[in-house]
VOKE-62304 format. One line per 10 residues: for each residue x, y, z of N, C-alpha, C, O, CB. Coordinates in Angstrom, 1 decimal. Atoms other than C-alpha are relative to their C-alpha. Glycine has a CB too. Layout:
N
X Y Z X Y Z X Y Z X Y Z X Y Z; ...
//
This chain:
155
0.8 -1.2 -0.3 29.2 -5.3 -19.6 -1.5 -0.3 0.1 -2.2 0.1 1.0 0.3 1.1 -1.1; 1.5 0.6 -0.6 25.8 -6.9 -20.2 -0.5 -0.8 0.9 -1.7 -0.9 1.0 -0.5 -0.5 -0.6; -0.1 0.6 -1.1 26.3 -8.8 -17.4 -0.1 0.5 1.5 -0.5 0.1 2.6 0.9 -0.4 -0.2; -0.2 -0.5 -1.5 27.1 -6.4 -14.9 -1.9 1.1 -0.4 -2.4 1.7 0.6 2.2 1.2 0.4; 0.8 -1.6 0.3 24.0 -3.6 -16.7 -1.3 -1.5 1.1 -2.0 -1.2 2.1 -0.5 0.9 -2.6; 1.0 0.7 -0.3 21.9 -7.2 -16.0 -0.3 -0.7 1.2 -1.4 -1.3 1.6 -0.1 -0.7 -0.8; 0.0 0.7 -1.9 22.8 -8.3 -12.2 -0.4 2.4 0.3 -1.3 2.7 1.0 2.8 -1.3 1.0; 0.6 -1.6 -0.6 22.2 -3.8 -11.6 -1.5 -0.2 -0.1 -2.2 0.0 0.9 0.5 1.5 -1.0; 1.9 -0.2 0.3 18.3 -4.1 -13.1 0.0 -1.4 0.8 -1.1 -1.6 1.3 -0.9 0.0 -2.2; 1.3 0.8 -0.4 17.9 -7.4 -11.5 0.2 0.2 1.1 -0.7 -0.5 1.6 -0.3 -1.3 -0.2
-0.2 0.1 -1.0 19.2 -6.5 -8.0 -1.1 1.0 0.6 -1.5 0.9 1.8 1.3 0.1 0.2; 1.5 -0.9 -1.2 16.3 -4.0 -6.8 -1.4 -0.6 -0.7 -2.4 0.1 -0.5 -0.1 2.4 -0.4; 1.2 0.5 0.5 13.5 -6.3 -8.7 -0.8 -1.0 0.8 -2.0 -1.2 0.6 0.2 -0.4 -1.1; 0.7 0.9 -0.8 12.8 -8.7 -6.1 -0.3 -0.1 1.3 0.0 -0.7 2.2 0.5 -0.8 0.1; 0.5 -0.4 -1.3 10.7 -7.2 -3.7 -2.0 0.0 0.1 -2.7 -0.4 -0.8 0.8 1.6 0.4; 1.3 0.4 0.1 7.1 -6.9 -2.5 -0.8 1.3 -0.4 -0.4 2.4 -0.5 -0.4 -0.7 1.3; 1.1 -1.2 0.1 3.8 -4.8 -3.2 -1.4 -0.7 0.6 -1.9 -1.7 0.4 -0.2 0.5 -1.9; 1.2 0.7 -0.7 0.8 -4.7 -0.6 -0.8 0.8 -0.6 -0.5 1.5 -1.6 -0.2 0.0 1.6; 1.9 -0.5 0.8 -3.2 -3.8 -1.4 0.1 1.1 0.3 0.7 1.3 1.4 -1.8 -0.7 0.6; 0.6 -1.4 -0.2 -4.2 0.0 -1.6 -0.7 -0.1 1.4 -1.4 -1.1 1.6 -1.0 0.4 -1.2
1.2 0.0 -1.1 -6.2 0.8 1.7 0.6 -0.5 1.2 0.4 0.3 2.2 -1.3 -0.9 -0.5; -0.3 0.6 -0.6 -4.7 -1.2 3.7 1.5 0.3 1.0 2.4 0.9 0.2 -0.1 -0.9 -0.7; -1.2 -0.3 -0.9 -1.6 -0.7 6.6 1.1 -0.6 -0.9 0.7 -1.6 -1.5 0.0 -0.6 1.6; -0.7 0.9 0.5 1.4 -2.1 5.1 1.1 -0.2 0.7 1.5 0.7 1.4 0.2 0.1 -1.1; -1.4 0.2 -0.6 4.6 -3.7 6.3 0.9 1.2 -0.4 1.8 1.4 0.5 0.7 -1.3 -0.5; -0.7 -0.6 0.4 6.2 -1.0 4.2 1.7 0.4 -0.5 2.6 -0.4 -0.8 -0.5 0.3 0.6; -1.4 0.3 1.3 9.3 0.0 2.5 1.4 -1.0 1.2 1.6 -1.0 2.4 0.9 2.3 -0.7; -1.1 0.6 -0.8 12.3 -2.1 3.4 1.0 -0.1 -1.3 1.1 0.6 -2.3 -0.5 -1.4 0.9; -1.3 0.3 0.6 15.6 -3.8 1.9 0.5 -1.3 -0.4 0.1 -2.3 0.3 0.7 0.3 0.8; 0.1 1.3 0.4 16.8 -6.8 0.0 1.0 -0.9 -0.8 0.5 -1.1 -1.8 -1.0 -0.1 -0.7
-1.3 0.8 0.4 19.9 -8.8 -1.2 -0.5 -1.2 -1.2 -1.2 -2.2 -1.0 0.8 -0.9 1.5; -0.2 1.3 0.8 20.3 -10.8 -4.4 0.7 -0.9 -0.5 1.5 -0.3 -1.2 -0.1 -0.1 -0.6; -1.4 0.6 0.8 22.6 -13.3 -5.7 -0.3 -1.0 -1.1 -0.8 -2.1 -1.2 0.9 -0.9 1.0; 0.6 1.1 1.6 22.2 -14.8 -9.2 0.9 -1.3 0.4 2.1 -1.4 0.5 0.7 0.8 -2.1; -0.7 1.3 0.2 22.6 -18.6 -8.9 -0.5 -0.6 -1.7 -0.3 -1.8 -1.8 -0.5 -1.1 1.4; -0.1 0.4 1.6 21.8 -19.3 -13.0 -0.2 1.2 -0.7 -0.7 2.3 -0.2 -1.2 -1.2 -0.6; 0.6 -1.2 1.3 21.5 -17.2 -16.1 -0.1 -1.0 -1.0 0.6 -2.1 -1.0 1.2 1.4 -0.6; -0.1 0.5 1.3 20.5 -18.3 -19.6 0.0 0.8 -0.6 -0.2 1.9 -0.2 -0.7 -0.7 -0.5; 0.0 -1.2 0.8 20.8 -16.6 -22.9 -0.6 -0.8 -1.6 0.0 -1.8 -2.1 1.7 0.9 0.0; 0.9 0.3 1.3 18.5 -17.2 -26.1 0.2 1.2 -0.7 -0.3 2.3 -0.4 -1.6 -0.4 0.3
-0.3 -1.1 0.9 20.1 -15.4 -29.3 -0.9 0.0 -1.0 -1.1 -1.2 -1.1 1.5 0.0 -0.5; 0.6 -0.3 1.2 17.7 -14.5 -32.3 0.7 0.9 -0.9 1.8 1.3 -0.6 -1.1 0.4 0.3; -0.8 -0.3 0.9 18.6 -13.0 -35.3 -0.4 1.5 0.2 -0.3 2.2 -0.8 -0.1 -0.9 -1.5; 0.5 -1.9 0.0 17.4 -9.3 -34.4 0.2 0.5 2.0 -0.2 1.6 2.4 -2.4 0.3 -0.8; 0.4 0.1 -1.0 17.7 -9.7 -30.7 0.9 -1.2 1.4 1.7 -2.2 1.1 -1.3 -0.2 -0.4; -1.0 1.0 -0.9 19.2 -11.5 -27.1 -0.9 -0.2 0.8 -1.7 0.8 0.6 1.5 0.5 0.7; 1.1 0.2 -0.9 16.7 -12.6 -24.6 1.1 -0.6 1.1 1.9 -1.5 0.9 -1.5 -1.0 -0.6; -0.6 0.8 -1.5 18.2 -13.2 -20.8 -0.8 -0.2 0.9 -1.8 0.6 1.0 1.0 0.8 1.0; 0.5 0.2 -0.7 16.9 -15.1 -18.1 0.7 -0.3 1.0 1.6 -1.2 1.0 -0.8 -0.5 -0.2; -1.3 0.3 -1.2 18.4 -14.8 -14.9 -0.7 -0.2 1.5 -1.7 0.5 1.9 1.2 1.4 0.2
0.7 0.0 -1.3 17.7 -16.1 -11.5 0.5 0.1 1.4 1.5 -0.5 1.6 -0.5 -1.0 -0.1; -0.3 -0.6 -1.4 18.1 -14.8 -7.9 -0.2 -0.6 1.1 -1.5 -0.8 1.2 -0.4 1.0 0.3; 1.2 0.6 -1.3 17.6 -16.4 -4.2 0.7 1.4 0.8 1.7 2.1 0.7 0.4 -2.1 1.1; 0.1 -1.7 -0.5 16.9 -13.1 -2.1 0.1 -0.5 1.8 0.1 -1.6 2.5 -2.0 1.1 -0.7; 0.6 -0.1 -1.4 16.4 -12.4 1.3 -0.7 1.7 0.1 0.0 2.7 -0.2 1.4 -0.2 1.3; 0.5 -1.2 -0.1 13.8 -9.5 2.1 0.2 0.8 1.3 0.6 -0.1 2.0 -1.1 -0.1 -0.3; 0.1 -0.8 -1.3 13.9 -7.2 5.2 -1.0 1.0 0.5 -0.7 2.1 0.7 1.1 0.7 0.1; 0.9 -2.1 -0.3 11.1 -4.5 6.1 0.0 0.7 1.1 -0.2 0.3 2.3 -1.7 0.3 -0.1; -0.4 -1.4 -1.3 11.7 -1.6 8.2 -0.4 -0.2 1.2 0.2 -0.4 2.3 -0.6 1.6 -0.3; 0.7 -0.1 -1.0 8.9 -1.6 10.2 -1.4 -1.4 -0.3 -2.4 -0.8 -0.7 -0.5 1.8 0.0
0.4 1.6 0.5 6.9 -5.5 9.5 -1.4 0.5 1.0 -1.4 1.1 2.1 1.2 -1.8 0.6; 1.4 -0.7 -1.1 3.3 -4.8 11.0 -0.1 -1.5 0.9 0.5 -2.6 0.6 -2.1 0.5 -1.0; 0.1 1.3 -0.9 2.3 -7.4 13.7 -0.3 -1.2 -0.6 -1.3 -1.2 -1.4 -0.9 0.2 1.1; 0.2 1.2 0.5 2.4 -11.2 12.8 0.9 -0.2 -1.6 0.9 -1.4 -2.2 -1.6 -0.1 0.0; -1.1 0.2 0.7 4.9 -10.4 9.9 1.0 -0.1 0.3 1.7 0.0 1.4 0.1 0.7 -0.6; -1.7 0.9 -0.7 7.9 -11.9 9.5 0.9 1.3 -0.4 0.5 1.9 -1.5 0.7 -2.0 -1.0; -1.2 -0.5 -0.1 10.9 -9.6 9.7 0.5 0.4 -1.1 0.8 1.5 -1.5 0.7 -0.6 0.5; -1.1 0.4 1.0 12.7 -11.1 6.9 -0.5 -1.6 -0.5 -0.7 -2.6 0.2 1.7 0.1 0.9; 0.1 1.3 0.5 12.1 -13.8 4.5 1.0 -0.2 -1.3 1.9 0.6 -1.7 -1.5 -0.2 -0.4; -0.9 0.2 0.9 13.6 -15.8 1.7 -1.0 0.4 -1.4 -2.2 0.2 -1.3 0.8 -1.6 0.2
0.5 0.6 1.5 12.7 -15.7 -2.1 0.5 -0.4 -1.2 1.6 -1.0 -1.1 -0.7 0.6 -0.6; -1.0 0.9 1.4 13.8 -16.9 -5.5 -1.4 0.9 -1.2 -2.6 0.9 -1.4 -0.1 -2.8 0.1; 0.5 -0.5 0.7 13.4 -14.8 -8.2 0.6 -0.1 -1.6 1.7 -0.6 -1.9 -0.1 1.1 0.6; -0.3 0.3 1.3 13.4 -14.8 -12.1 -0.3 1.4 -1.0 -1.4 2.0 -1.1 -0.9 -1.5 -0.5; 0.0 -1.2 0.4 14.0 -11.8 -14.0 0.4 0.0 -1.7 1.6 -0.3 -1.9 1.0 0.7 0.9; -0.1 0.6 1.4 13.9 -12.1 -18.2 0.2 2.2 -0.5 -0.4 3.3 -0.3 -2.0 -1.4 -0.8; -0.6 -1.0 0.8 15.6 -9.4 -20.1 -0.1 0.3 -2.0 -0.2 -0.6 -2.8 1.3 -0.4 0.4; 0.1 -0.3 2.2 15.4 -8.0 -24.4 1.3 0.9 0.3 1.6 1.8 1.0 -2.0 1.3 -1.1; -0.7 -1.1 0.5 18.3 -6.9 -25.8 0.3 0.5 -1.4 1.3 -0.2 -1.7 1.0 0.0 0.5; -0.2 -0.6 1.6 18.6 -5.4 -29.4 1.5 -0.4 -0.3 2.5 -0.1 0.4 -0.2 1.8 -0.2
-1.5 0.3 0.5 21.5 -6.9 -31.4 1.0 0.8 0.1 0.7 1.9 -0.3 0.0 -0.2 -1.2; -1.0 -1.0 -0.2 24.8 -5.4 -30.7 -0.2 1.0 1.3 0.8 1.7 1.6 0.1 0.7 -1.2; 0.1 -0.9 -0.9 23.3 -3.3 -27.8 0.2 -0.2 1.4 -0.3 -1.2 1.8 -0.9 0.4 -0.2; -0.6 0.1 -1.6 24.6 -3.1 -24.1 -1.3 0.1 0.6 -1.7 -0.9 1.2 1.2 1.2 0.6; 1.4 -0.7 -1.0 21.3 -1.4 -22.5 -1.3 -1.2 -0.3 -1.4 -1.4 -1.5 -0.6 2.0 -0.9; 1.2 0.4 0.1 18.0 -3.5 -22.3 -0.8 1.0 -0.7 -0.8 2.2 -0.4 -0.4 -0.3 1.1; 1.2 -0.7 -0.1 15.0 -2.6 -24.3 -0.9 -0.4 0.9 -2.0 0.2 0.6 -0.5 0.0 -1.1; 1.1 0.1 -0.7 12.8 -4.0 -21.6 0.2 -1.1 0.9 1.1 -1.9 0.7 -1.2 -0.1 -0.8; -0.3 1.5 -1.0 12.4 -6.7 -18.9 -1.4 -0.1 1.1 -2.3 0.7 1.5 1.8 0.2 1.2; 1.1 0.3 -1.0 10.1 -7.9 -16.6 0.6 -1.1 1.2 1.8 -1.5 1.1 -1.5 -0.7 -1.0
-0.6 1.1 -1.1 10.3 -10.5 -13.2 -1.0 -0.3 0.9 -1.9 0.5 1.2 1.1 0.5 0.9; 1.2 0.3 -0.6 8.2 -12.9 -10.9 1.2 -0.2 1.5 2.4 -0.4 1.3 -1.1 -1.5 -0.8; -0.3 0.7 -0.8 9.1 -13.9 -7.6 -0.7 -0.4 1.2 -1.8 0.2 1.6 1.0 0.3 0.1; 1.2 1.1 -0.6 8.0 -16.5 -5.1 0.3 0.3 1.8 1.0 1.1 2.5 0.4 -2.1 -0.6; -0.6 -0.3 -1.7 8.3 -16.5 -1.4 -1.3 -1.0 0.6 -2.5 -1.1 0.2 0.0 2.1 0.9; 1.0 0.2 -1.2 6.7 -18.4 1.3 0.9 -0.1 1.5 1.8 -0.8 1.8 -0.8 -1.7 -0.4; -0.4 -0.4 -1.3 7.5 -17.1 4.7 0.2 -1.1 0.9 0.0 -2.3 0.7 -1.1 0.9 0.5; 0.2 1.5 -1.0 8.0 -18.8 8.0 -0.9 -0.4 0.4 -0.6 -1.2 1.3 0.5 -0.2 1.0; 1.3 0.5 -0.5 4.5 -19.4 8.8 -0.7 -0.5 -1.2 -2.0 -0.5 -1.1 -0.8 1.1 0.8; 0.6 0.6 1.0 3.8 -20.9 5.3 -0.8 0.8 -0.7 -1.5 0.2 -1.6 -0.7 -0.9 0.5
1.3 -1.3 1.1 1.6 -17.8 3.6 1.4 0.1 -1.0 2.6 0.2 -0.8 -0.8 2.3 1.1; -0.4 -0.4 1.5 2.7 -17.4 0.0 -0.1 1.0 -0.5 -1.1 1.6 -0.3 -0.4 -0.5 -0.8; 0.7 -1.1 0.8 2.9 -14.7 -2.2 1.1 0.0 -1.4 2.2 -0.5 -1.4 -0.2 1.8 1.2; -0.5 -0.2 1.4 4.0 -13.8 -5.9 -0.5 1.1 -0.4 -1.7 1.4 -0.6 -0.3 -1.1 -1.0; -0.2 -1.6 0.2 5.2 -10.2 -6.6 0.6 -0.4 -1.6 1.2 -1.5 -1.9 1.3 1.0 1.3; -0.3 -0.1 1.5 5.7 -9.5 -10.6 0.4 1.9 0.1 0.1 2.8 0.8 -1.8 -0.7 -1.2; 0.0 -1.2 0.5 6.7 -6.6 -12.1 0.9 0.3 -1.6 1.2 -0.5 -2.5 0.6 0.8 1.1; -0.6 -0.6 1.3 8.6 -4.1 -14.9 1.1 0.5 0.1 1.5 0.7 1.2 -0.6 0.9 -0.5; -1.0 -0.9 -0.1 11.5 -2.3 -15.8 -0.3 1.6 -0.3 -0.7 1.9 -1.4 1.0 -0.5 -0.8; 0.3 -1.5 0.7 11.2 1.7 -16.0 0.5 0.4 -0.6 1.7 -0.1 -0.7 -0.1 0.9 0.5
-1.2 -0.7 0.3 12.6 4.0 -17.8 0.9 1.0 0.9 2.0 1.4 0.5 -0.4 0.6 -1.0; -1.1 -0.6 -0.8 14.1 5.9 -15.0 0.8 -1.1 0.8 1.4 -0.7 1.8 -0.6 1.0 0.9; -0.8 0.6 -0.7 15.7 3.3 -13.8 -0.6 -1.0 1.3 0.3 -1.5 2.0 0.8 1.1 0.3; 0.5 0.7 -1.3 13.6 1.4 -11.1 -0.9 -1.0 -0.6 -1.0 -1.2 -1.8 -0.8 1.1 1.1; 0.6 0.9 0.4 11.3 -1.4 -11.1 -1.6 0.4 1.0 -1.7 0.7 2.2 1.0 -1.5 0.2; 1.2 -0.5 -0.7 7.5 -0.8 -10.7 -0.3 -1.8 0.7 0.0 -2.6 -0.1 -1.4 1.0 -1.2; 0.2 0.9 -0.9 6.6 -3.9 -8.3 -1.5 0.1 0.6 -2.0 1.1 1.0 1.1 0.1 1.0; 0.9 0.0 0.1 3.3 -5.3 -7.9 -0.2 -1.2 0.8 0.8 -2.0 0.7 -0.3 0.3 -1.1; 0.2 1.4 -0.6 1.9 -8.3 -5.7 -1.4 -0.7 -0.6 -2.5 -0.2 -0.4 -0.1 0.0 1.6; 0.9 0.2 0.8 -0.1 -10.3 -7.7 -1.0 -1.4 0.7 -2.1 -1.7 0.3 0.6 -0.1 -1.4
0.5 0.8 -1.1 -0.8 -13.1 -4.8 0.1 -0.4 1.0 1.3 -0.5 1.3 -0.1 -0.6 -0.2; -0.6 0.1 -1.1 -0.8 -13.9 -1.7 -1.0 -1.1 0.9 -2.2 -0.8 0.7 0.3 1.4 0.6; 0.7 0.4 -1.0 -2.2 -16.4 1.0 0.2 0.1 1.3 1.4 0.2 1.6 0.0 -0.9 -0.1; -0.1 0.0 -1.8 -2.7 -16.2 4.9 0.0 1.6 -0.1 -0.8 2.4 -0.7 1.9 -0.7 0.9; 0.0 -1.4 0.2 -1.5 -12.8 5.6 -0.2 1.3 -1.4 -0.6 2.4 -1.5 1.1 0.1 0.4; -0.5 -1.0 0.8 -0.5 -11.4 2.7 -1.7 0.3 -1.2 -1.9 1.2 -1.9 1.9 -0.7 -0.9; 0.8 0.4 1.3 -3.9 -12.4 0.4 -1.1 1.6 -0.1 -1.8 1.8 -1.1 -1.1 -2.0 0.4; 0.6 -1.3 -0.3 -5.5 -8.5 1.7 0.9 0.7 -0.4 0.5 1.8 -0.2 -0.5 0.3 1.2; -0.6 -1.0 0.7 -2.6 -7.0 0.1 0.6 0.1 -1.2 1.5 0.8 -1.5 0.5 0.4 0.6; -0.4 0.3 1.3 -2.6 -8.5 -3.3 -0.7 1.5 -0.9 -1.8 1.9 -0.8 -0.8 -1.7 -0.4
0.9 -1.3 0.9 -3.3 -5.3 -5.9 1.4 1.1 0.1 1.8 1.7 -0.8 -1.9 0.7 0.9; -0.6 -1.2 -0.2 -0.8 -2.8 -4.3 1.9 -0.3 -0.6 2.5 -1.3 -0.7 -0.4 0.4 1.8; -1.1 0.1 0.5 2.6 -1.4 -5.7 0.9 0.6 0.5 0.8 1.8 0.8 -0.1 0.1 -1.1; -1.3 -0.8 -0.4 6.1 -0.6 -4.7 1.2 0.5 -1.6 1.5 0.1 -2.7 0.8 -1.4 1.3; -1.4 -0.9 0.5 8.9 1.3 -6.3 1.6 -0.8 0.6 2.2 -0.8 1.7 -0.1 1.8 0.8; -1.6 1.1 -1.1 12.3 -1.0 -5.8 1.1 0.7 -1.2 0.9 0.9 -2.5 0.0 -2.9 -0.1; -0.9 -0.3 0.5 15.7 0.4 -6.4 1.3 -0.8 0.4 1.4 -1.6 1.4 0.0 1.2 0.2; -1.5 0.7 -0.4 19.7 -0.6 -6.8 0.4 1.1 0.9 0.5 2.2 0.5 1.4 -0.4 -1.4; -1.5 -0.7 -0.1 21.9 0.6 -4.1 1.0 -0.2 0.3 1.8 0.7 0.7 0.0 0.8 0.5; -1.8 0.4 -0.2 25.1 -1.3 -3.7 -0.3 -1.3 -1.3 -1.4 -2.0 -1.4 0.9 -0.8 2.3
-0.6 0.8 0.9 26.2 -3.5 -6.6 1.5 -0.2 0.4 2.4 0.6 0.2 -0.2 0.6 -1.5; -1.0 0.8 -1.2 28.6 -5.7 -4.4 0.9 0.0 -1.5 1.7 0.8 -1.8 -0.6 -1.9 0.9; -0.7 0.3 1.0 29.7 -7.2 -7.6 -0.4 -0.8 -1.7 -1.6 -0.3 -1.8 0.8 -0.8 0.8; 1.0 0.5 1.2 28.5 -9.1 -11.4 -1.5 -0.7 0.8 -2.6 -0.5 0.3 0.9 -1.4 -1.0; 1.1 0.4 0.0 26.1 -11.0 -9.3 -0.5 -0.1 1.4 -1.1 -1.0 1.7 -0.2 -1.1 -0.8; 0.6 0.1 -0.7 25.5 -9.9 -6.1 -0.3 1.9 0.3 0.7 2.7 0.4 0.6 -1.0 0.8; -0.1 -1.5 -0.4 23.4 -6.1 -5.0 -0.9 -0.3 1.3 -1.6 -1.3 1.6 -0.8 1.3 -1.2; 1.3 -0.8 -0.3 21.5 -4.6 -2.8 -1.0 0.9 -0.2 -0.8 1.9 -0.9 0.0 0.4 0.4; 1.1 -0.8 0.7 18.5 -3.0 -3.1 -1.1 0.6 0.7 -1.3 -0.1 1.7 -0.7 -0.9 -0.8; 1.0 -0.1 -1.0 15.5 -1.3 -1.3 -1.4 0.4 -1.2 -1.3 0.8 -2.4 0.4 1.5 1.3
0.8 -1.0 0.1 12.1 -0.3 -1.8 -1.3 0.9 0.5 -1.5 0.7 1.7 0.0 -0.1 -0.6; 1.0 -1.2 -1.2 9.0 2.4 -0.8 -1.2 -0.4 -0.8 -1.1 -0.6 -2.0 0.4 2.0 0.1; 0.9 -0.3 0.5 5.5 2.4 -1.3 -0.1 0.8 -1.5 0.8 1.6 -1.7 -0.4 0.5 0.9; 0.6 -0.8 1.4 3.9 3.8 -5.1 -1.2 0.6 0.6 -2.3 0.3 1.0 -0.4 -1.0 -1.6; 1.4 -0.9 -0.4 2.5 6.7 -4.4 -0.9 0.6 -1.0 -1.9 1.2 -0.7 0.3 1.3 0.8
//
């Protein structure tokens, strides 16, 4: 069961966030599949780290964006002894596109259920829309370790 609660929270976490002000590629869609997990038990506590190679999609990609890229993401989990539900989590992930620009999106887990998504770097294109944040959700959980996911601008 913590397995499946922990491929749901990580399958809408690995997406992007552009700069305020700025046009953006805007909301799109994104596939994960966990290829490792670890698990570090403490005596009050479970800590998971699990990792994803993605593919992104955006709706509408402004000119000179790519379509669709790959990334690889890492998503670290708390869970309270005995408990199914996360108290908290966070996740980075990496990407470099097909024209070689980088970027590294971080974020959180909410309590409603979504992951606030943030881009915290970027080169080439992306480095004018480091700052800005998306809203990424689950919506197909294929199976333990593979979903889909989308998400939209934070308004």
């Amino acid at each position: 069961m913590r397995l499946l609660l922990i491929t749901i929270l990580a399958g809408f976490i690995p997406t992007m966030a552009f700069a305020g002000g700025h046009t953006t590629p805007g909301a799109g869609y994104g596939t994960a599949i966990t290829v490792g997990s670890k698990k570090m038990e403490g005596t009050s506590g479970v800590l998971v780290h699990q990792t994803t190679n993605d593919v992104w999609i955006w709706e509408n990609p402004l000119k000179g964006f790519p379509k669709a890229t790959s990334a690889t993401c890492d998503q670290f989990f708390a869970f309270a002894s005995g408990q199914q539900q996360p108290i908290g989590g966070s996740f980075t992930c990496q990407s470099v596109d097909g024209n070689g620009d980088v970027l590294i999106s971080t974020g959180a887990f909410q309590s409603d259920g979504t992951a606030l998504i943030t881009q915290i770097a970027g080169t080439g294109k992306w480095a004018q829309h480091v700052g800005t944040q998306f809203i990424g959700k689950t919506d197909i959980q294929a199976d333990m370790s593979t979903s889909v996911y989308s998400w939209t601008p934070k308004k």
